[in-house]
PDB file of N, CA, C and O in Angstrom:
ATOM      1  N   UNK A   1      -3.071  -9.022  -8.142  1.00  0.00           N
ATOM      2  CA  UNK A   1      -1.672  -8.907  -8.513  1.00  0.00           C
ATOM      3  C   UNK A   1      -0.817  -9.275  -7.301  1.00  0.00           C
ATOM      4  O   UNK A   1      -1.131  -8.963  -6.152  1.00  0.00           O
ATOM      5  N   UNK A   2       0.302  -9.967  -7.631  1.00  0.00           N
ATOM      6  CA  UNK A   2       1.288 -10.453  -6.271  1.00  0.00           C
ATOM      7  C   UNK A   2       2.460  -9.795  -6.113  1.00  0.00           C
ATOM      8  O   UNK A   2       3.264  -9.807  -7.045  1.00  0.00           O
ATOM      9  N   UNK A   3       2.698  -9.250  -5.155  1.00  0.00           N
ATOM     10  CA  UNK A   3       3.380  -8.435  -4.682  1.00  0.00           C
ATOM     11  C   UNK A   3       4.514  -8.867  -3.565  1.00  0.00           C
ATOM     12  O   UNK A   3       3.959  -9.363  -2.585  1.00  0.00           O
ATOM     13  N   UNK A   4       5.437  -8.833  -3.485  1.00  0.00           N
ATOM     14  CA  UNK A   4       6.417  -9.040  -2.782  1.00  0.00           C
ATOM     15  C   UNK A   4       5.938  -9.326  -1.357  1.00  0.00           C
ATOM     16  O   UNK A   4       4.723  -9.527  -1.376  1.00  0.00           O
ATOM     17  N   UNK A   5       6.445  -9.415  -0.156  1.00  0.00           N
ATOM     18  CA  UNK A   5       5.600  -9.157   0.937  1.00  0.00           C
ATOM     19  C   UNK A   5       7.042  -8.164   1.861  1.00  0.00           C
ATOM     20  O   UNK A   5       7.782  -8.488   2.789  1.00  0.00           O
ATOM     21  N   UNK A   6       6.908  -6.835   1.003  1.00  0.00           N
ATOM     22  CA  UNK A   6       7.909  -6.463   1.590  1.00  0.00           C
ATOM     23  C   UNK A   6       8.058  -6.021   3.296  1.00  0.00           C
ATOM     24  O   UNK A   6       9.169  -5.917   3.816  1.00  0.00           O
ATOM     25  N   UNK A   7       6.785  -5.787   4.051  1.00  0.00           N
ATOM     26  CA  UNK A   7       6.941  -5.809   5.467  1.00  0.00           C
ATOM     27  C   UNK A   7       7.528  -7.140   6.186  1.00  0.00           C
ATOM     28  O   UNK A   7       8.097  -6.906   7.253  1.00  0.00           O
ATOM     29  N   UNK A   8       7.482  -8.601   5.747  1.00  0.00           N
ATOM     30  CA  UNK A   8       7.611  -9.492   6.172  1.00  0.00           C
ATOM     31  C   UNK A   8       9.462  -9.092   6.045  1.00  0.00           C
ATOM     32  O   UNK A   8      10.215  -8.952   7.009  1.00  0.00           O
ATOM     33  N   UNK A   9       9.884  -8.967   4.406  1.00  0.00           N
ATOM     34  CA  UNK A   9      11.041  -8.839   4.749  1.00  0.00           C
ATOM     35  C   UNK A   9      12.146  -8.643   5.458  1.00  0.00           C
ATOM     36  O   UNK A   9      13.135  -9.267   5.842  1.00  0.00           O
ATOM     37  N   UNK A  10      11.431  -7.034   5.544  1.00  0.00           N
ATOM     38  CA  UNK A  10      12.029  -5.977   6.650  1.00  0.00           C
ATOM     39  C   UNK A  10      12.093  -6.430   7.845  1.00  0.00           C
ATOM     40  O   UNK A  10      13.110  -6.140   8.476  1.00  0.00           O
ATOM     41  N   UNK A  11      10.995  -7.308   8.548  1.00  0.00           N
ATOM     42  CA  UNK A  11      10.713  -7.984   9.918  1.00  0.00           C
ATOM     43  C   UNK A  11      12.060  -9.049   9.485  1.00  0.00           C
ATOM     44  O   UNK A  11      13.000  -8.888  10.263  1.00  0.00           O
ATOM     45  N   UNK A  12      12.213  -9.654   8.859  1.00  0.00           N
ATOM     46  CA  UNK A  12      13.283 -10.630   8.460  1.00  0.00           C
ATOM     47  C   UNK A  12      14.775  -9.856   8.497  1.00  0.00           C
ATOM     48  O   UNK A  12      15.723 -10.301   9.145  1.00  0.00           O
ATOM     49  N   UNK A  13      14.821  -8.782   7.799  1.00  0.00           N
ATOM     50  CA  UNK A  13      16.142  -7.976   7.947  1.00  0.00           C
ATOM     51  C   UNK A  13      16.344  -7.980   9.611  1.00  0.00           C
ATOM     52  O   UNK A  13      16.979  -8.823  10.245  1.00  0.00           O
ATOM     53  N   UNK A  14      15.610  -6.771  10.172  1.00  0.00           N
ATOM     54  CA  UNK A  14      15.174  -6.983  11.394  1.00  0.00           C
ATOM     55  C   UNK A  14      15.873  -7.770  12.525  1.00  0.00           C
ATOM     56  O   UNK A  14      16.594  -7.276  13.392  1.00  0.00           O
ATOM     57  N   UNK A  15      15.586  -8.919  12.398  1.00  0.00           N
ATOM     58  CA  UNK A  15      15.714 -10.424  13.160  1.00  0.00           C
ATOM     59  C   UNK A  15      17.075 -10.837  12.966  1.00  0.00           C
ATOM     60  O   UNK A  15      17.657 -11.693  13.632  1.00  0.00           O
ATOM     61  N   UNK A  16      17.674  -9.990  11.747  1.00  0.00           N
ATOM     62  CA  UNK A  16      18.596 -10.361  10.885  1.00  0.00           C
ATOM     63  C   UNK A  16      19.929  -9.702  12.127  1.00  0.00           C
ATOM     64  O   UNK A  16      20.642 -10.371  12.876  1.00  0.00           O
ATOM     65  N   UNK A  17      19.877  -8.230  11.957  1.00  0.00           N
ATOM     66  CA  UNK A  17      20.054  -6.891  12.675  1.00  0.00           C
ATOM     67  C   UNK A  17      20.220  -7.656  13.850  1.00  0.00           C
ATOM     68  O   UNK A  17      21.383  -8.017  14.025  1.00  0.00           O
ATOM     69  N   UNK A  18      19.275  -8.069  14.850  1.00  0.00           N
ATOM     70  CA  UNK A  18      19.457  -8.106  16.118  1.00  0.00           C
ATOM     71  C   UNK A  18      20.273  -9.102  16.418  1.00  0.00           C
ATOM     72  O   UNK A  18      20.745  -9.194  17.552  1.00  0.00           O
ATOM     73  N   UNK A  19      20.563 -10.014  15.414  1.00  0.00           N
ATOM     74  CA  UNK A  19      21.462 -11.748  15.645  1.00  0.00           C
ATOM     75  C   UNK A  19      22.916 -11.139  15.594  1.00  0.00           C
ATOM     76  O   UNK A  19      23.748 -11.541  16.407  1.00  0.00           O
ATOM     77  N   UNK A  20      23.235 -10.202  14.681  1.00  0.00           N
ATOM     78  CA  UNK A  20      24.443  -9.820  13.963  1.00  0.00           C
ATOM     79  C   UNK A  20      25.015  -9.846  15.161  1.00  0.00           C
ATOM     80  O   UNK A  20      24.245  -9.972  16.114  1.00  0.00           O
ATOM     81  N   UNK A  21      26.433  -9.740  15.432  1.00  0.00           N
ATOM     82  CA  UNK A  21      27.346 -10.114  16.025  1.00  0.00           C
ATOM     83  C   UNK A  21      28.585  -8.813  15.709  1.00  0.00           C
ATOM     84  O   UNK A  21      29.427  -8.393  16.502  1.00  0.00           O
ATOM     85  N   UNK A  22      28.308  -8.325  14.090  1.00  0.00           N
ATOM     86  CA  UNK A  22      29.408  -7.248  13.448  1.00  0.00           C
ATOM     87  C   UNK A  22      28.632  -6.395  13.103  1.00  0.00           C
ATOM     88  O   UNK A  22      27.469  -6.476  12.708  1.00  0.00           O
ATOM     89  N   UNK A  23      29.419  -5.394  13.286  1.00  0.00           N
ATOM     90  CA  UNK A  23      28.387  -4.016  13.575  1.00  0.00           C
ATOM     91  C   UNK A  23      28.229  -3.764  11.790  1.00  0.00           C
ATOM     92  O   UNK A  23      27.255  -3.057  11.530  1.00  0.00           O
ATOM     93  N   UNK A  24      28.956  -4.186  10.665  1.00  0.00           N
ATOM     94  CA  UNK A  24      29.186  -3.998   9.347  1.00  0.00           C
ATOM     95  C   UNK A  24      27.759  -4.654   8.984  1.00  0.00           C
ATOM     96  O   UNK A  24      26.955  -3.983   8.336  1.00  0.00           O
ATOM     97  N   UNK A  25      27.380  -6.218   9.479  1.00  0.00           N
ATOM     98  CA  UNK A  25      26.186  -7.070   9.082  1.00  0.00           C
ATOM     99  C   UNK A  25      25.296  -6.068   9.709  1.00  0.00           C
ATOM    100  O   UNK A  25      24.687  -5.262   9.005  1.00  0.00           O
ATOM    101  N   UNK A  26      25.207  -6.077  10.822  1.00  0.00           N
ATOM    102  CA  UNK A  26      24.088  -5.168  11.697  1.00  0.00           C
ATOM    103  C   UNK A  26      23.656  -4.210  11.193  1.00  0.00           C
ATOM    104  O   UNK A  26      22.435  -4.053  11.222  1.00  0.00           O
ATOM    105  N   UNK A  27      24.687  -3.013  10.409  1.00  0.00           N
ATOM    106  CA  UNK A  27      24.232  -1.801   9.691  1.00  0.00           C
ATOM    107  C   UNK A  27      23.745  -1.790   8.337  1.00  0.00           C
ATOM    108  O   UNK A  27      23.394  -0.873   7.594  1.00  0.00           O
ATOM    109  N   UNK A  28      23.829  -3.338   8.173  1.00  0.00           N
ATOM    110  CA  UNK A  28      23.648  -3.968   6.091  1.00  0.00           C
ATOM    111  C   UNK A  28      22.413  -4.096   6.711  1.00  0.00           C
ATOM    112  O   UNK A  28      21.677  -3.120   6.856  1.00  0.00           O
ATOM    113  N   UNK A  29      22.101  -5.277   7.113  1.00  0.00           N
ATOM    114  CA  UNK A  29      21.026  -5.479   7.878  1.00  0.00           C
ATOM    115  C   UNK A  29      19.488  -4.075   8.111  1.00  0.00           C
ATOM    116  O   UNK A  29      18.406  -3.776   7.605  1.00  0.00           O
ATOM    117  N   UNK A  30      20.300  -3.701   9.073  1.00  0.00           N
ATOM    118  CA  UNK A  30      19.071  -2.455   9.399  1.00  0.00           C
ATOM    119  C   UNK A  30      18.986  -1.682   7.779  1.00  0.00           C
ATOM    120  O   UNK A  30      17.802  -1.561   7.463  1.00  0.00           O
ATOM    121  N   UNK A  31      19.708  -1.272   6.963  1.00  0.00           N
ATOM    122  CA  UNK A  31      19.670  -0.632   5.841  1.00  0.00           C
ATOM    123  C   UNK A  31      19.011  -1.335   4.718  1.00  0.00           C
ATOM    124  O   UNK A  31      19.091  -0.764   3.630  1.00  0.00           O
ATOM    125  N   UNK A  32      18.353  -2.505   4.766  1.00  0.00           N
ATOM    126  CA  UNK A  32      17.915  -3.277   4.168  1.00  0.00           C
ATOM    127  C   UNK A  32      16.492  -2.952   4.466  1.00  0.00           C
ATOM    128  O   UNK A  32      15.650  -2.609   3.636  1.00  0.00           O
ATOM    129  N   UNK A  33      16.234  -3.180   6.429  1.00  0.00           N
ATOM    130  CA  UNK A  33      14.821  -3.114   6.692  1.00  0.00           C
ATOM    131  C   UNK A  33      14.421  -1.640   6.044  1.00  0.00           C
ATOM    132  O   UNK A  33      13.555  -1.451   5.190  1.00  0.00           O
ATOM    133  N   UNK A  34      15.138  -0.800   6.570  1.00  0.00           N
ATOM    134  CA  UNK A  34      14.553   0.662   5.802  1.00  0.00           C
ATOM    135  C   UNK A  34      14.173   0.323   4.291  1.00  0.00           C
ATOM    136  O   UNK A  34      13.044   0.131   3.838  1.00  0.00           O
ATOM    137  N   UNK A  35      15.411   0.297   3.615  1.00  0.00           N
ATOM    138  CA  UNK A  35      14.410  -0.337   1.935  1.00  0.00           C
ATOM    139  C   UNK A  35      13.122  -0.641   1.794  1.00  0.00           C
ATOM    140  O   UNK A  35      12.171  -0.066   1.264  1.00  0.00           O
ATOM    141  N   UNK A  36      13.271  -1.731   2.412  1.00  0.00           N
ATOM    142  CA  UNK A  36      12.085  -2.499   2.168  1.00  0.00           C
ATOM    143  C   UNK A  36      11.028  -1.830   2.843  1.00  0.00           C
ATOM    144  O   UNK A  36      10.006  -1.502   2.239  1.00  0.00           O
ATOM    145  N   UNK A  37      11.235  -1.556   4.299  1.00  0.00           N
ATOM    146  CA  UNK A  37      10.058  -0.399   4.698  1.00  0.00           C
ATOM    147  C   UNK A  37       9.473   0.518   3.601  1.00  0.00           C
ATOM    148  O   UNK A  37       8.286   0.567   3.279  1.00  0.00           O
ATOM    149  N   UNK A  38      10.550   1.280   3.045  1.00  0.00           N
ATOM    150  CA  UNK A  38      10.324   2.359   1.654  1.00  0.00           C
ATOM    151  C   UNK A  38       9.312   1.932   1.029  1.00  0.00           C
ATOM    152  O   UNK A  38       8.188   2.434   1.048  1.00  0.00           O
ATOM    153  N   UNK A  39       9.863   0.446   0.114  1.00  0.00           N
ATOM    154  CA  UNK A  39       9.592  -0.703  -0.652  1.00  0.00           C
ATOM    155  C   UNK A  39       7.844  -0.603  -0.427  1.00  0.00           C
ATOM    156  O   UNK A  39       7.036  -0.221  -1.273  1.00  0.00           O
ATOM    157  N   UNK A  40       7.621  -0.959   0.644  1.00  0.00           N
ATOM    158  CA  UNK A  40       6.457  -1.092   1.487  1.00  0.00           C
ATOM    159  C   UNK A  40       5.005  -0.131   1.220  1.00  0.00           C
ATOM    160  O   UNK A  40       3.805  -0.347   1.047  1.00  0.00           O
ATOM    161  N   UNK A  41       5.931   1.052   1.307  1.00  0.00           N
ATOM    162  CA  UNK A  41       5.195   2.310   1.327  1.00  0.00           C
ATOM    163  C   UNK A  41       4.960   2.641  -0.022  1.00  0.00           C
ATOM    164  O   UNK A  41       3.867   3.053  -0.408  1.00  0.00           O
ATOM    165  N   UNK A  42       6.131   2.447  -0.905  1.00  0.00           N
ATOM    166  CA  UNK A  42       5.762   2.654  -2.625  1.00  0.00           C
ATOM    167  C   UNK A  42       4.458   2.352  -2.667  1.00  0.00           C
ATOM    168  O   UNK A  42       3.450   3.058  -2.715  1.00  0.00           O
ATOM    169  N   UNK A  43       4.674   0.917  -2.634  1.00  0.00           N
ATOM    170  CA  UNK A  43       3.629  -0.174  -3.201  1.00  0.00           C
ATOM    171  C   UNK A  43       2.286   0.173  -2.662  1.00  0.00           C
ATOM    172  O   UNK A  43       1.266  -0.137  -3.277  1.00  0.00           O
ATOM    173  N   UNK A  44       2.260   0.812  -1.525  1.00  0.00           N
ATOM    174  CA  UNK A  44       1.048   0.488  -0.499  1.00  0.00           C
ATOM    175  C   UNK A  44       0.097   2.015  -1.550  1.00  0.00           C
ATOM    176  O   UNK A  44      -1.048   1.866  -1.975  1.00  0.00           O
ATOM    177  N   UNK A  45       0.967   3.408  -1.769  1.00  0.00           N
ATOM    178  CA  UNK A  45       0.546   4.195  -2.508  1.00  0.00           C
ATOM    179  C   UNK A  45       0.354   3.898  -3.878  1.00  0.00           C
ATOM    180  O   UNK A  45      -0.560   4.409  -4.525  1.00  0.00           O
ATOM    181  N   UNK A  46       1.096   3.168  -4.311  1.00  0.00           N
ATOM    182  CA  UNK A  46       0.853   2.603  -6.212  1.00  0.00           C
ATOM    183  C   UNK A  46      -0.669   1.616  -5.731  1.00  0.00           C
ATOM    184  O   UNK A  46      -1.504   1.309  -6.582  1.00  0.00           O
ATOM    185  N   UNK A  47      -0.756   1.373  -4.818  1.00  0.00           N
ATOM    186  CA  UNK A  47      -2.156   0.398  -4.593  1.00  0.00           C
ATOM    187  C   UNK A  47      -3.207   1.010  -4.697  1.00  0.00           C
ATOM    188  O   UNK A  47      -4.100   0.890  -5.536  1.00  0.00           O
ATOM    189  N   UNK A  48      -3.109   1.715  -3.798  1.00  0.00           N
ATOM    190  CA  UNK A  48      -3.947   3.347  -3.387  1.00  0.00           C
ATOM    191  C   UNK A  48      -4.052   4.089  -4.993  1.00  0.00           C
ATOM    192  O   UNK A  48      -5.143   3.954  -5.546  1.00  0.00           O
ATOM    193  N   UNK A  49      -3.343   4.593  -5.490  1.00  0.00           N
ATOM    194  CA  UNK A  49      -3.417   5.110  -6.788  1.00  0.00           C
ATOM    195  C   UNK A  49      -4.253   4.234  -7.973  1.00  0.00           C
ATOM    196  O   UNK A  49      -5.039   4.704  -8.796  1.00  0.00           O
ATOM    197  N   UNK A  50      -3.876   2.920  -7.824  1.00  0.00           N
ATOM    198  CA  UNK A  50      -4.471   2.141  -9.250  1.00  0.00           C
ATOM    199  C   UNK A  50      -5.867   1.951  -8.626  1.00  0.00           C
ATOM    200  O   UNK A  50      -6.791   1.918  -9.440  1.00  0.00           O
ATOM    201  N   UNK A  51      -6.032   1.883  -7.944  1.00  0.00           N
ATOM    202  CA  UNK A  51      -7.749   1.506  -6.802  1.00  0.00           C
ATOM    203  C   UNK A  51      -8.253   2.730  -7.384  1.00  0.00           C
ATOM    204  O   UNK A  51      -9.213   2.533  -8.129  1.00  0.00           O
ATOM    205  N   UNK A  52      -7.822   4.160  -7.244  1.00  0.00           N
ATOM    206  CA  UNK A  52      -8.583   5.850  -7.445  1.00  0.00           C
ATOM    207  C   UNK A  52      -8.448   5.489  -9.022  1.00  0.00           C
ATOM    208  O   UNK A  52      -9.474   5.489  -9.703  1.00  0.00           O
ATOM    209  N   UNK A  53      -7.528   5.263  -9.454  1.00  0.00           N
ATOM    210  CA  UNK A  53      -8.387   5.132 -11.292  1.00  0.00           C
ATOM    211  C   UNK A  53      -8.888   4.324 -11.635  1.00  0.00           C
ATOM    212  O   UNK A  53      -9.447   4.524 -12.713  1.00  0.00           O
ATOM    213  N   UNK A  54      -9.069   2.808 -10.984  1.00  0.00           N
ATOM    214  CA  UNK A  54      -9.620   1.952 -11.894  1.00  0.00           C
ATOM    215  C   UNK A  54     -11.195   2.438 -10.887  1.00  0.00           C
ATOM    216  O   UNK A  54     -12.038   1.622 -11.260  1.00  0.00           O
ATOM    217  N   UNK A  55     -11.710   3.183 -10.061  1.00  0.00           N
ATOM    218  CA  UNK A  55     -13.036   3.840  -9.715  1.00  0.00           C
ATOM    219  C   UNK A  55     -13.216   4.900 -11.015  1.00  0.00           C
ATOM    220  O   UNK A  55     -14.094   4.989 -11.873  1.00  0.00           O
ATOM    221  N   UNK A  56     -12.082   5.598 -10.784  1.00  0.00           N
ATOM    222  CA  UNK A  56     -12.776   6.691 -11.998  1.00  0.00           C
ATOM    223  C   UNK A  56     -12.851   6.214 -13.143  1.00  0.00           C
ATOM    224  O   UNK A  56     -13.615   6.803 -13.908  1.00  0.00           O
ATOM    225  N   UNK A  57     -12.158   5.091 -13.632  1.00  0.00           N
ATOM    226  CA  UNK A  57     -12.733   4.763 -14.596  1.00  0.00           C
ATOM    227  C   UNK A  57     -13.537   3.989 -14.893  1.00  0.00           C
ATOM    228  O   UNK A  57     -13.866   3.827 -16.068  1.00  0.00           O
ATOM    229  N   UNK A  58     -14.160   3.183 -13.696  1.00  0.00           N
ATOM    230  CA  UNK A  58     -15.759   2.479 -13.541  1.00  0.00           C
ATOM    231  C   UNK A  58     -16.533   4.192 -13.414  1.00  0.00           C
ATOM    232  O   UNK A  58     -16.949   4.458 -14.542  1.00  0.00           O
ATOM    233  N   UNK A  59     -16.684   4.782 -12.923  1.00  0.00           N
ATOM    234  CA  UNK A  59     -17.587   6.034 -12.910  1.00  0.00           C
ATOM    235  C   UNK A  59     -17.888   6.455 -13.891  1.00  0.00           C
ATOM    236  O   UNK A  59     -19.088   6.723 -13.954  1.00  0.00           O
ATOM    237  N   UNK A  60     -17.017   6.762 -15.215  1.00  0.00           N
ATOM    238  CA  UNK A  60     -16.475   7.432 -16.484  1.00  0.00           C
ATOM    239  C   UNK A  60     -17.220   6.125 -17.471  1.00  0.00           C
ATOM    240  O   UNK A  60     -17.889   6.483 -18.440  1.00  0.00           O
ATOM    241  N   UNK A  61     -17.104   4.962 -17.244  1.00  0.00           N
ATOM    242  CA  UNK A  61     -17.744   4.325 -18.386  1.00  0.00           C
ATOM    243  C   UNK A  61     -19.655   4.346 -17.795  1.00  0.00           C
ATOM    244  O   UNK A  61     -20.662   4.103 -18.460  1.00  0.00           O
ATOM    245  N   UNK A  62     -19.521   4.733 -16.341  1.00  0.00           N
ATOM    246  CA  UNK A  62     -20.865   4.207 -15.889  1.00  0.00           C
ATOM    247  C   UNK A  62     -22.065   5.683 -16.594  1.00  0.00           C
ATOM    248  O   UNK A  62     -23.261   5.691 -16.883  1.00  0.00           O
ATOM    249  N   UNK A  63     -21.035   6.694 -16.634  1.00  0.00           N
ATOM    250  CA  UNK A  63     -21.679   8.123 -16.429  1.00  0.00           C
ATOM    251  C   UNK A  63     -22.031   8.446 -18.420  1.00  0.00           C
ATOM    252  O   UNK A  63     -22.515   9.496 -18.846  1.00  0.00           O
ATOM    253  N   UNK A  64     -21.577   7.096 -19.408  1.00  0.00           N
ATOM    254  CA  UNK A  64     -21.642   7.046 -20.998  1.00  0.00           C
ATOM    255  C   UNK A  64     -22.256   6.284 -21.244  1.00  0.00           C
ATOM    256  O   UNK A  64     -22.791   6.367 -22.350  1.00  0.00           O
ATOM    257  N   UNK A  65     -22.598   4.943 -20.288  1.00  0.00           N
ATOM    258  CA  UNK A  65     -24.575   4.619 -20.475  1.00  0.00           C
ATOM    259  C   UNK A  65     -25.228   4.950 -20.346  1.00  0.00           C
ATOM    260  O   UNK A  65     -26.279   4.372 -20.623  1.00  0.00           O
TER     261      UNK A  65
END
């Protein structure tokens, strides 16, 4: 499944942040990388989660042959 590449983003916000010039872009900017950091972390646990059931449910069909 394809997934955003939300750390790259954030590194992109980031880069974004340090160019800014106005403290208004600079604080859009950094508030973006956090998102996507978030973003990051969702996904990384929804990964983690669908991996623990699609085992239990290889175990569960293995344990009804």
């Amino acid at each position: 499944m394809s997934h955003p590449d939300y750390r790259g983003l954030a590194a992109q916000a980031r880069s974004q942040a340090d160019a800014a010039t106005l403290d208004n872009v600079r604080f859009r900017c950094l508030r973006s990388e956090a998102a996507f950091l978030a973003m990051a972390q969702r996904q990384d646990l929804a990964d983690t989660n669908r991996a623990r059931r699609e085992e239990a449910a290889t175990a569960k069909a293995a344990e009804q042959v």
